[in-house]
matplotlib code that plots the C-alpha trace (Angstrom):
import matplotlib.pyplot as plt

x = [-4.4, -1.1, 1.6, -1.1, -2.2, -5.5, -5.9, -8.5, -10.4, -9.9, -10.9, -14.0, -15.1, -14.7, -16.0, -19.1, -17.9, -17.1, -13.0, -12.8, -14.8, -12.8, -12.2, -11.9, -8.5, -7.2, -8.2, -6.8, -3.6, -3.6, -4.7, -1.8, -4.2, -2.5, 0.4, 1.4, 1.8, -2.0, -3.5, -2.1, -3.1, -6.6, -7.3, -7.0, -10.0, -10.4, -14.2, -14.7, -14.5, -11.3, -12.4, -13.3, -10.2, -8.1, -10.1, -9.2, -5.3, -5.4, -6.4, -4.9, -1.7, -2.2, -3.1, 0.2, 2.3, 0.7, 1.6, 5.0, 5.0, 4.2, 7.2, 9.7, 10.0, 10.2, 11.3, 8.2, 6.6, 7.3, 7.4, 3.6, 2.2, 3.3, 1.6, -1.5, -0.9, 0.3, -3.2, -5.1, -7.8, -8.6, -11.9, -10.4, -9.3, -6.4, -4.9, -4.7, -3.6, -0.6, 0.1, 0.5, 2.3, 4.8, 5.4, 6.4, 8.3, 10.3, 9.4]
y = [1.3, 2.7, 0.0, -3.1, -4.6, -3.0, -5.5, -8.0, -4.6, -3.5, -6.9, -7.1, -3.7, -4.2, -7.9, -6.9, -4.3, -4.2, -2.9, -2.5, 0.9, 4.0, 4.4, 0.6, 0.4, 2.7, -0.7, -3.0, -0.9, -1.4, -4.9, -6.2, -7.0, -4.3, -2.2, 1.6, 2.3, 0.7, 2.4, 5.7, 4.5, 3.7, 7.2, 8.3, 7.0, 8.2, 8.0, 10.6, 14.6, 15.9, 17.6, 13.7, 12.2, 15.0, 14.5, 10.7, 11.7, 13.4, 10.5, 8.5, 10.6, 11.0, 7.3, 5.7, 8.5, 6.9, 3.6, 4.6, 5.8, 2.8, 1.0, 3.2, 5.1, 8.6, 10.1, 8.4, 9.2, 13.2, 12.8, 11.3, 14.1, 17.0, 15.2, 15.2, 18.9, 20.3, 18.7, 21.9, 19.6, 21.8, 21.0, 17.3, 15.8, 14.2, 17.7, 19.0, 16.2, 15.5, 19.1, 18.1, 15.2, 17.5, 19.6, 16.9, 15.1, 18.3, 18.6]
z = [8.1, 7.1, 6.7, 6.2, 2.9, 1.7, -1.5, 0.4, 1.0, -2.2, -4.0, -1.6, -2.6, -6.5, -7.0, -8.5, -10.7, -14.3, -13.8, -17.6, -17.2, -15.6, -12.4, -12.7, -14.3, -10.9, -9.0, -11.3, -10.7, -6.8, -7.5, -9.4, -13.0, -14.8, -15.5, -14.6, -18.3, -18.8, -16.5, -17.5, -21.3, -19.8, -19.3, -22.8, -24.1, -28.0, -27.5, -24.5, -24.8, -24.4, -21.3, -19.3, -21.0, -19.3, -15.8, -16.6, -16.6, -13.6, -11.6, -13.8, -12.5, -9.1, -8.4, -10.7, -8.7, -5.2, -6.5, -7.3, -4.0, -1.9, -4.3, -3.1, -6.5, -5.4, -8.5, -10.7, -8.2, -8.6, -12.0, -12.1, -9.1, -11.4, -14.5, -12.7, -11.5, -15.7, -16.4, -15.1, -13.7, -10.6, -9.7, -9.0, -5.5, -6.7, -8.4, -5.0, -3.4, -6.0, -5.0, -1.4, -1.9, -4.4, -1.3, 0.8, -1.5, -2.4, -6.1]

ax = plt.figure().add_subplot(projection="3d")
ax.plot(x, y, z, "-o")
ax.set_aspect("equal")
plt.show()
């Protein structure tokens, strides 16, 4: 629910996964286990096509912008959204929704 704390969901949901793998760093953003700056890193895995580690950055993007978001960072938060936008990953959920969140924001 909007305004509540979701992180004894969010822990509930993820106890029996390996958070190392991707989407798993996303998590350990929300969770407080890792940094903004290491999750965006986590994306860029050298080992993946280009094509994934693109897909990567857009969530990777979207999901640092939402957490920017919830801190009251507006501007990262912009800044983050049209990251995840430049990244051309259309097919994705999150480019559309960093769209919408660049329209109500007002960047």
């Amino acid at each position: 629910y909007a305004g509540q704390d979701g992180r004894p969901e969010l822990i509930q949901a993820t106890e029996k996964l390996d958070l190392f793998y991707w989407p798993g760093p996303v998590a350990s953003l929300f969770l407080g286990q890792m940094s903004m700056n290491e999750t965006l890193d986590a994306a860029r895995d050298p080992f993946l096509d280009d094509e994934t580690q693109n897909e990567q950055a857009c969530e990777a993007y979207f999901y640092a912008g939402q957490y920017a978001l919830l801190a009251g960072d507006k501007e990262t938060a912009i800044r983050l959204f049209r990251a995840a936008v430049e990244t051309g990953v259309t097919n994705f959920i999150e480019y559309d929704a960093a769209r919408l969140a660049l329209e109500r924001l007002g960047g």
